[in-house]
C-alpha positions as CSV (number, residue, x, y, z in Angstrom):
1,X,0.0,0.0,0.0
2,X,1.4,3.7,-0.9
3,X,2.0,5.6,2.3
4,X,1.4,9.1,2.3
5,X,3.2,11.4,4.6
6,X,2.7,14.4,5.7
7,X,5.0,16.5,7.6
8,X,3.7,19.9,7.3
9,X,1.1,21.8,4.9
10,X,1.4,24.3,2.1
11,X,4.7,26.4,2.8
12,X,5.7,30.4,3.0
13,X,3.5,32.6,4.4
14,X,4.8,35.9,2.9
15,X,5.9,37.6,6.4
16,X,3.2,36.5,8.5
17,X,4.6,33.7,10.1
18,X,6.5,35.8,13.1
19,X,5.3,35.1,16.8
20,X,3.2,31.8,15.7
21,X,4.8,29.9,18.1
22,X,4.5,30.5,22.4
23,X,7.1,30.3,24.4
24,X,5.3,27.9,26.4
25,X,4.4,24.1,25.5
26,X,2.0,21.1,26.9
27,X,2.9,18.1,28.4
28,X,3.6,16.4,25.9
29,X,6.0,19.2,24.4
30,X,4.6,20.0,21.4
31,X,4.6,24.0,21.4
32,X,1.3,25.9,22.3
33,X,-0.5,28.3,19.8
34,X,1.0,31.8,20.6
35,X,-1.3,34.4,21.8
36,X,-1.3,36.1,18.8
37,X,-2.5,33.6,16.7
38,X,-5.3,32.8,19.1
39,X,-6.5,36.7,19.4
40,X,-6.7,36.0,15.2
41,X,-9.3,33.2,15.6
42,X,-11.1,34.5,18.2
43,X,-11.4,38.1,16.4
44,X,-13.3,36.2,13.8
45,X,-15.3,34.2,16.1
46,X,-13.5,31.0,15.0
47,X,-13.2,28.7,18.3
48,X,-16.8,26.2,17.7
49,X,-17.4,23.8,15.3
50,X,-20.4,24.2,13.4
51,X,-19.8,20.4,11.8
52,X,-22.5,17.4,13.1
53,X,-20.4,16.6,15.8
54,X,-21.0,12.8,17.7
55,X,-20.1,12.7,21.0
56,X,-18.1,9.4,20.7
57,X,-17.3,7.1,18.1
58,X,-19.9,4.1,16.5
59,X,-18.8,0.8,17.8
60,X,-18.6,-2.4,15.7
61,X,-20.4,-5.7,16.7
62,X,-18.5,-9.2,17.3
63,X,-19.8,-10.2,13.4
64,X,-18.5,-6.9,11.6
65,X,-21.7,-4.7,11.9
66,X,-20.3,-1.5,11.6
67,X,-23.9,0.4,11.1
68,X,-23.0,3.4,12.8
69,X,-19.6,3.9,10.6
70,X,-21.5,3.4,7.4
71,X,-24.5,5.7,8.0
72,X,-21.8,8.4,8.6
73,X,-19.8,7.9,5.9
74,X,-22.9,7.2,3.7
75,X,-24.6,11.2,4.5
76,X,-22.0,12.8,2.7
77,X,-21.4,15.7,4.9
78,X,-18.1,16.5,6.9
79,X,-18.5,15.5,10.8
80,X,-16.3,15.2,13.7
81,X,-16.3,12.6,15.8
82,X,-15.0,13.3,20.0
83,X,-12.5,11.2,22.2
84,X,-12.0,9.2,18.9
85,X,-8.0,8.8,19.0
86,X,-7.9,8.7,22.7
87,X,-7.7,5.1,23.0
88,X,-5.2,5.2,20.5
89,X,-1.6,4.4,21.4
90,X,-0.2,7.4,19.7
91,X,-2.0,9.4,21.9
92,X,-0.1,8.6,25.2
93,X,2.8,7.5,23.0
94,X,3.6,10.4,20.0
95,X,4.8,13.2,22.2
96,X,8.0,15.3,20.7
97,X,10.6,13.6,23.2
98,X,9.5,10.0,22.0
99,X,9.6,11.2,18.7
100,X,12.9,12.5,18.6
101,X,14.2,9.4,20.6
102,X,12.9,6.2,19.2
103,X,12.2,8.0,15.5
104,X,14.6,10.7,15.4
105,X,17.1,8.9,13.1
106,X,14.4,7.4,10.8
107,X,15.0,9.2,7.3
108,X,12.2,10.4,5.5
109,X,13.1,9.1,2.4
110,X,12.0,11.0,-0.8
111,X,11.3,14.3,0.0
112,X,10.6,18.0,-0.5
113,X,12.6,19.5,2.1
114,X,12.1,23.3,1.7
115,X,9.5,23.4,-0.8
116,X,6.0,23.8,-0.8
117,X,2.7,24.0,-3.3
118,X,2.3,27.3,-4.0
119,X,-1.2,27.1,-5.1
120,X,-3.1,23.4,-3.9
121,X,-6.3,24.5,-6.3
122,X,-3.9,25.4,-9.0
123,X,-2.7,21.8,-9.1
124,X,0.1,22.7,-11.4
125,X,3.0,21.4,-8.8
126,X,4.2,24.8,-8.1
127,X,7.2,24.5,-5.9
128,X,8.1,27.6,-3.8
129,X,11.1,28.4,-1.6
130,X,10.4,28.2,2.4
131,X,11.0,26.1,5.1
132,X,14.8,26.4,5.5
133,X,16.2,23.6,7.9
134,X,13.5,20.6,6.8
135,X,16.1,17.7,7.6
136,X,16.5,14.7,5.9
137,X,15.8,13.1,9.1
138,X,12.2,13.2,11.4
139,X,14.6,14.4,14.3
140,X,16.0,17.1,12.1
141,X,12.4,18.1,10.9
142,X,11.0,18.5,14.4
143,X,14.2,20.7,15.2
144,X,13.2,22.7,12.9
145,X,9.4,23.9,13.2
146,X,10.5,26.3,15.7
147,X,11.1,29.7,15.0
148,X,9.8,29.9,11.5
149,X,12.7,27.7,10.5
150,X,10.2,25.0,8.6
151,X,7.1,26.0,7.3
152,X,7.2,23.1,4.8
153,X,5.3,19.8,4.0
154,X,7.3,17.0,3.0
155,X,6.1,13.8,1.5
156,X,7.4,10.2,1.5
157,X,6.1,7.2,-0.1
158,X,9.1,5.2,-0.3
159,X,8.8,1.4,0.8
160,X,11.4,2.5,4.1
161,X,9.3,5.4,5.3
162,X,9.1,7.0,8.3
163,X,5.0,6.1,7.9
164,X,5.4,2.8,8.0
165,X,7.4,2.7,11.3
166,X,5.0,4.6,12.8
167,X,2.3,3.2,12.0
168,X,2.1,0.4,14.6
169,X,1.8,2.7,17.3
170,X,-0.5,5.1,16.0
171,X,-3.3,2.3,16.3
172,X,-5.7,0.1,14.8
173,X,-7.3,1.6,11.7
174,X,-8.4,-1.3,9.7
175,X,-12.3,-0.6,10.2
176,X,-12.1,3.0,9.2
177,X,-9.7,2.2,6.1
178,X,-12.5,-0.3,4.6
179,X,-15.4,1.5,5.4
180,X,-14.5,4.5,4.1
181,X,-11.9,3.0,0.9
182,X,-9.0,5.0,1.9
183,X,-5.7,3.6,0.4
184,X,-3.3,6.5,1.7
185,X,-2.5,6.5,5.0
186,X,-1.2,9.8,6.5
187,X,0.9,11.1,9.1
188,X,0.1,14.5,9.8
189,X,3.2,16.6,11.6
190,X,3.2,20.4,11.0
191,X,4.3,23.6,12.8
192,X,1.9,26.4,14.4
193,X,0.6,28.7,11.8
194,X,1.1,26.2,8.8
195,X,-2.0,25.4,6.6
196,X,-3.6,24.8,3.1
197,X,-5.3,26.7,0.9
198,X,-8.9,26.1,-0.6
199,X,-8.5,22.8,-1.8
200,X,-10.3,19.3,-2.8
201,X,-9.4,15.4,-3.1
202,X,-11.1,12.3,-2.5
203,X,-12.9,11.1,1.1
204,X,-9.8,11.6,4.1
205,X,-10.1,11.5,8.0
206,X,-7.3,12.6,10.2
207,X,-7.6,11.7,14.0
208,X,-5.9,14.7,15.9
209,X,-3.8,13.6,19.0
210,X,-1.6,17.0,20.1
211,X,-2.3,20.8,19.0
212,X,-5.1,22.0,17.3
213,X,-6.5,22.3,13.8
214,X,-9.0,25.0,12.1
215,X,-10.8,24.2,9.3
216,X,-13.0,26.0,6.6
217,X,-15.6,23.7,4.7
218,X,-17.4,24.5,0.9
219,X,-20.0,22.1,-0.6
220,X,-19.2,20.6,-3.5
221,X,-20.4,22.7,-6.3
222,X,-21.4,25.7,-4.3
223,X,-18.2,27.9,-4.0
224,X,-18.7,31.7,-4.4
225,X,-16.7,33.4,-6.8
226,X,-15.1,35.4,-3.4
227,X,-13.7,32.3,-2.2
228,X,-10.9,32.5,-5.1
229,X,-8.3,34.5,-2.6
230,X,-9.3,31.3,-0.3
231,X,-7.7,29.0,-2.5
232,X,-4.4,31.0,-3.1
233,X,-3.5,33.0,-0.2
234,X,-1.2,31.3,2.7
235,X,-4.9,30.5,5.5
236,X,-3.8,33.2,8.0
237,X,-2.9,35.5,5.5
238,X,-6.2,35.4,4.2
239,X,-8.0,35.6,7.2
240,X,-6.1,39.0,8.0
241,X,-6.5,40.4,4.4
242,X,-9.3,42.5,2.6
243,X,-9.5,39.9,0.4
244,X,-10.3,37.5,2.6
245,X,-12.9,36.5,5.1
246,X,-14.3,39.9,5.4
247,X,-14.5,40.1,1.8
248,X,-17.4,37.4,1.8
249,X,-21.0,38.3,2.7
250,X,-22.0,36.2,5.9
251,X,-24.5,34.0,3.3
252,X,-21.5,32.8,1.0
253,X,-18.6,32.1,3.8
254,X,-17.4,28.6,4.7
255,X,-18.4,26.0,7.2
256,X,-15.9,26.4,10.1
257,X,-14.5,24.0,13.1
258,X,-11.9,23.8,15.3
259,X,-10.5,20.2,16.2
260,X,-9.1,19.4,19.0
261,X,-6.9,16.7,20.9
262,X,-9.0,14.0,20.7
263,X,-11.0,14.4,17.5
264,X,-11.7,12.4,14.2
265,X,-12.7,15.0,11.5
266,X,-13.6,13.4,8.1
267,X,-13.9,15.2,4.9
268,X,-16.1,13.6,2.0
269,X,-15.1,13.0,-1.3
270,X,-14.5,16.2,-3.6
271,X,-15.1,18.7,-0.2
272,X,-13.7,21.6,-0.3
273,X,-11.7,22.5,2.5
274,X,-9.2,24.6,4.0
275,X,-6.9,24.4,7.4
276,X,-4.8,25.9,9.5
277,X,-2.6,24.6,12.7
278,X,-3.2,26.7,16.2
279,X,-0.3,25.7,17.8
280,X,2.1,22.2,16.8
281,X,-0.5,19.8,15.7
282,X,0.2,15.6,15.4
283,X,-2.2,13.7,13.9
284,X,-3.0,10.5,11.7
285,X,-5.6,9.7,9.0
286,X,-6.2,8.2,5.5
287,X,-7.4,9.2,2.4
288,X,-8.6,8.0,-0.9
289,X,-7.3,9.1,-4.0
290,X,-8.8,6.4,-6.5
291,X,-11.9,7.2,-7.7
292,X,-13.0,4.3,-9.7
293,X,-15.5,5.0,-12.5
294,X,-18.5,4.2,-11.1
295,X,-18.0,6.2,-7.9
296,X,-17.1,9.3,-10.1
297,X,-20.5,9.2,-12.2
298,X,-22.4,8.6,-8.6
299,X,-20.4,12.1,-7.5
300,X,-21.0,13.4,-11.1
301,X,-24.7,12.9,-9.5
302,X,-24.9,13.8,-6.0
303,X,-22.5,17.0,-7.1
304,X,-24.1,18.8,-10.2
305,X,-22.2,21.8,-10.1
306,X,-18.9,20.6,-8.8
307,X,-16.2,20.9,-11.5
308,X,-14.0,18.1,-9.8
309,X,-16.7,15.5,-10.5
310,X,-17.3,16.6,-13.9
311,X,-13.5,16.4,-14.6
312,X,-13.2,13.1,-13.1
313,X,-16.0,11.8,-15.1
314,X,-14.5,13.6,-18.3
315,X,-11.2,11.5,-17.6
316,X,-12.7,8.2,-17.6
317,X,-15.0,9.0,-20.2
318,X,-12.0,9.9,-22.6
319,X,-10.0,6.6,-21.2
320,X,-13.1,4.3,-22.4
321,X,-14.3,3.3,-18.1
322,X,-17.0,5.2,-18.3
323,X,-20.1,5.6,-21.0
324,X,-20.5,9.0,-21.9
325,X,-24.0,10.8,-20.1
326,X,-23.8,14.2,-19.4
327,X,-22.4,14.7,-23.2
328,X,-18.8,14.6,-24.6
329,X,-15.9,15.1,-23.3
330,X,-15.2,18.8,-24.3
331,X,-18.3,19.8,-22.7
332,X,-17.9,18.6,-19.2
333,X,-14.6,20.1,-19.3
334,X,-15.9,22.9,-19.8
335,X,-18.1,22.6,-17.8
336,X,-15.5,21.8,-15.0
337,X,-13.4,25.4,-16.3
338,X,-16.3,27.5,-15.8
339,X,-17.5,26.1,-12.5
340,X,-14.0,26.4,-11.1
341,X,-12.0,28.6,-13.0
342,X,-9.9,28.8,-10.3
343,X,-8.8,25.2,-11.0
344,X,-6.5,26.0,-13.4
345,X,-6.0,22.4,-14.6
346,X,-9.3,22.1,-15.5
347,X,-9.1,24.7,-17.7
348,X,-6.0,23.2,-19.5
349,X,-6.7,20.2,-19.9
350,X,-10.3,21.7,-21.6
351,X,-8.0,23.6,-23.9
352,X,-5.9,20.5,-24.9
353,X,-9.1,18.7,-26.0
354,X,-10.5,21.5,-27.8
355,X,-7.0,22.0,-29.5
356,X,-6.4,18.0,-30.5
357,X,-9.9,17.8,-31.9
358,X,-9.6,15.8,-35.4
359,X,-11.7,16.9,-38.6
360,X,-12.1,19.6,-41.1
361,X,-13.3,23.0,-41.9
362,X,-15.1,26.0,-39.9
363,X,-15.9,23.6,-36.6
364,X,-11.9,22.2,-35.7
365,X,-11.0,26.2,-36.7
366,X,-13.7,27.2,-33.9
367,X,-12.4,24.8,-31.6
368,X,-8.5,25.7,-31.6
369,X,-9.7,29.1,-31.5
370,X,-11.7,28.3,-28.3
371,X,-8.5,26.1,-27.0
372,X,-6.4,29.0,-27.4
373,X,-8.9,31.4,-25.7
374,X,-8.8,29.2,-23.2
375,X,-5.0,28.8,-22.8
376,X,-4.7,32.8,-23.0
377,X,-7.4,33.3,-20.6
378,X,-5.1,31.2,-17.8
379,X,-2.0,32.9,-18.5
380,X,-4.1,36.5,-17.9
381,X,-5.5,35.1,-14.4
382,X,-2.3,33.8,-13.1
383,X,-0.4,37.5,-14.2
384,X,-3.4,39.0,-12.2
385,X,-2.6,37.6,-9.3
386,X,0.7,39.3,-9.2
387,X,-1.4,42.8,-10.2
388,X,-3.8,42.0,-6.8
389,X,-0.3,41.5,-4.8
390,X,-1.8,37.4,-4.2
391,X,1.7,36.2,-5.2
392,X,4.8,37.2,-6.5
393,X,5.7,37.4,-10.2
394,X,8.5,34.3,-9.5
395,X,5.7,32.2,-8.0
396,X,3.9,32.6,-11.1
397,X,6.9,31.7,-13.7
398,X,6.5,27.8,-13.8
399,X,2.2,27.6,-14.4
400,X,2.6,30.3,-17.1
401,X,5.7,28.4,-18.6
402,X,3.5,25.4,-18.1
403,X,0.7,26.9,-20.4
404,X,3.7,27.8,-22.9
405,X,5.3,24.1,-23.1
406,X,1.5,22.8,-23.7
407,X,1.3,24.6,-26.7
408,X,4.6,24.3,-28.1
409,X,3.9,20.4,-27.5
410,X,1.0,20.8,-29.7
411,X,1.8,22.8,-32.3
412,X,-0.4,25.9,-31.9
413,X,0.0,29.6,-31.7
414,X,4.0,30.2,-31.6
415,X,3.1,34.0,-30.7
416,X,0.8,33.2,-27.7
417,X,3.4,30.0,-26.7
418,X,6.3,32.7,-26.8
419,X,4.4,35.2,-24.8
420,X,4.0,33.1,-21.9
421,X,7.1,31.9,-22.2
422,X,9.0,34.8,-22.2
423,X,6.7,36.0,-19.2
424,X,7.6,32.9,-17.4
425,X,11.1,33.5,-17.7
426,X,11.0,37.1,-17.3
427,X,9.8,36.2,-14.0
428,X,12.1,33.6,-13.0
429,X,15.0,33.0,-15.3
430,X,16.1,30.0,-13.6
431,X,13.2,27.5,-15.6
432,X,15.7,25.9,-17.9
433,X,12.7,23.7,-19.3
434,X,10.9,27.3,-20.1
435,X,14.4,28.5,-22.1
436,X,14.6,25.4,-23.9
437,X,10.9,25.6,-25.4
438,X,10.9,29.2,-25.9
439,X,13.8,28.4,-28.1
440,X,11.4,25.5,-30.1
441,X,8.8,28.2,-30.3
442,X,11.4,31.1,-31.8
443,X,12.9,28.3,-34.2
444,X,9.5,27.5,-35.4
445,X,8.7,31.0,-36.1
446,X,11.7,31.5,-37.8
447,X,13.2,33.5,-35.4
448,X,16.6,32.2,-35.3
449,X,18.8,34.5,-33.4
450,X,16.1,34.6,-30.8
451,X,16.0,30.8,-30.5
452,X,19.8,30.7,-30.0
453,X,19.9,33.3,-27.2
454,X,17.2,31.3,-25.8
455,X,18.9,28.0,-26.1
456,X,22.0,29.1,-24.9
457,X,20.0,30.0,-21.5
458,X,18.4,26.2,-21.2
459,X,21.8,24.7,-22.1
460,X,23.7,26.7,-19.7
461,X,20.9,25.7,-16.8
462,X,20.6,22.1,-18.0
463,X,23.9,21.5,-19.3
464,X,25.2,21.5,-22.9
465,X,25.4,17.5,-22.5
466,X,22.0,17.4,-22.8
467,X,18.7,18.3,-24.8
468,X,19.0,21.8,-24.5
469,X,22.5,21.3,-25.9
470,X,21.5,19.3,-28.8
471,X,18.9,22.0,-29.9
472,X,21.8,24.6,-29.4
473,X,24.2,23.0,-31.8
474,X,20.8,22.3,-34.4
475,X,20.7,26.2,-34.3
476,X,23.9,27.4,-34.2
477,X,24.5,25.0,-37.8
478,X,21.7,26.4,-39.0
């Protein structure tokens, strides 16, 4: 089984990350959520749960009955579920001393140390700089989370993780794992003040046993067009900014709840939701990432208007799993773009299909024309979010060079290819794999001298040993 874990959530927080962390901590020794970051939630009335909330969790009978689990599962709403990890052994067991003792050493195998998603929504693995001091180690990471050292996630999935030694103390989770079809398990480790954006995945549950966790909940399908600064900004930035909570009239904001010690929250399939750590918070979960066909057409039902249904169900209508029902592919893609424009993948992979369609005449011209729009469109919104101060031009450079590469791959429009491109690059010149297609793009406009100066950009990033070399010496003979 593919172990997930989770060591922190959804990086830099563009200066306000100071004085996150009090000088004081529990028992256990994870750090307490400063004062500061507690007048924050409290300002904005954040300390309830507004969740169905079950004061103790469903009990299974000696055959397997599990009734109570399934009806939960089964209503597809988010709950929270009391005292539900405090039976577990990570509960007495997980505090930071044991940690760094027993586990310290343990490596953490492949991982991200010092990176983090810039935008979750986006999708487009957008890796950001933050969280100096990770570790290669679990010991090392823990060092780190104090101070504003490590405000990084890190993920591991290698056969030796740290996951998997963990995982027989966290405790038994076998009847949550079937009954709910979660394949990823999860250890959740992240410093005070650390969080994700807006963002959405299949079913997950994370039992909380130290610090404390504040979530925001959207139906699926039902997100307001405010809640777009929700799925970019760092969480406590945009609970502080004018774009942000306060920018949502009381009818159109999110579901909140604050979990505690102690407390199972799970999340249903295609949910949006949003968090943010009050103080050092350990927990452990699962999720499920495998949507199999027929689940994804019984979302496609429940959730008319959520654009991550209608893009799964566009995927395995296009791979042959699913019949087609709500129409071709094209159009539930696009219907997936315009519901969440946000989701910028959506929106690409829309433009690809409109821009691969086969055929003749006036209808394929209106459809690369649309694909292009499309394409165009994405590269505008991700360049607005620098003009509204949401992220810095770097932080946009690899999305808009991915829009560029797309359509240098396929073919189309070499003037709006080099135009991201060179606004990808402009932004960050490091992206060796922007330089080298902007140099395809100039070559195939005929623009030689540009594609050189470009090439000689990827090939001194990449090295001259390698593709971007190869296309140098193509255009420097010719």
């Amino acid at each position: 089984m593919w172990l997930l874990l989770l060591l922190a959530a959804a990086g830099a927080t563009d200066g306000v990350a100071a004085g996150l962390d009090a000088d004081s901590a529990g028992a256990d020794g994870w750090t307490l959520p400063a004062p500061a970051l507690l007048d924050i939630a409290r300002r904005h009335n954040l300390g309830g749960c507004a969740l169905t909330t079950i004061p103790k969790p469903p009990t299974c009978d000696e055959a397997g009955g599990c009734a109570g689990w399934t009806d939960l599962f089964a209503a597809r709403a988010p709950f929270i579920i009391q005292h539900a990890t405090d039976a577990w052994p990570a509960s007495a067991l997980w505090t930071r001393e044991h940690l760094l003792r027993k586990h310290g050493a343990a490596s953490l195998g492949q991982q991200v140390a010092g990176q983090a998603k810039l935008y979750e929504s986006f999708g487009l693995n957008v890796q950001a700089g933050g969280g100096a001091g990770a570790g290669a180690t679990l010991g090392e990471f823990i060092g780190a989370m104090r101070g504003g050292g490590n405000r990084s996630y890190l993920f591991d999935n290698s056969d030796d993780s740290v996951a998997r030694r963990l995982l027989p103390e966290a405790g038994d989770f076998r009847a949550l794992r079937e009954l709910a079809q979660m394949d990823e398990l999860t250890l959740s480790l992240a410093p005070s003040g650390v969080g994700f954006p807006l963002h959405t995945h299949g079913r997950s549950w994370i039992g909380l046993v130290a610090g404390q966790k504040l979530w925001a909940f959207y139906k699926p399908g039902q997100l307001p067009a405010e809640a777009e600064a929700m799925s970019v900004l760092h969480p406590l930035r945009w609970l502080e900014s004018a774009d942000g909570l306060s920018s949502i009239p009381p009818d159109r904001r999110p579901i909140f709840c604050l979990q505690k010690p102690g407390d199972l929250l799970f999340v249903p399939d295609y949910y949006y939701h949003w968090t943010l750590n009050l103080g050092e918070a350990v927990g452990f979960g699962a999720q499920r990432n495998d949507i199999s066909a027929s689940d994804a057409a019984d979302l496609y039902g429940a959730w008319p208007g959520s654009g991550r249904a209608s893009f799964k169900v566009a995927k395995h209508v296009a791979e042959g799993t699913l019949e087609p029902s709500g129409g071709d592919v094209a159009r539930m893609l696009k219907a997936a773009a315009l519901e969440e424009p946000w989701e910028l993948p959506f929106s690409v992979q829309y433009a690809v299909t409109l821009l691969q369609q086969q055929g003749r005449g006036r209808g394929r011209a209106r459809a690369r024309k649309r694909g292009l729009k499309v394409l165009r469109d994405c590269g505008k919104r991700l360049l607005g979010l620098v003009k509204k101060k949401w992220a810095s031009a770097q932080r946009v450079a690899t999305p808009l060079a991915v829009l560029g590469v797309q359509l240098v791959q396929l073919g189309a429009r070499t003037g709006l290819a080099k135009q991201l491109l060179r606004d990808a690059v402009a932004a960050d010149g490091s992206l060796g794999f922007a330089w080298h297609h902007l140099a395809l793009a100039e070559q195939a406009s005929g623009a030689l001298p540009e594609a050189v100066r470009a090439a000689e950009q990827a090939a001194l990033l990449d090295g001259a040993d390698g593709a971007a070399g190869a296309l140098l010496a193509e255009l420097r003979r010719a």
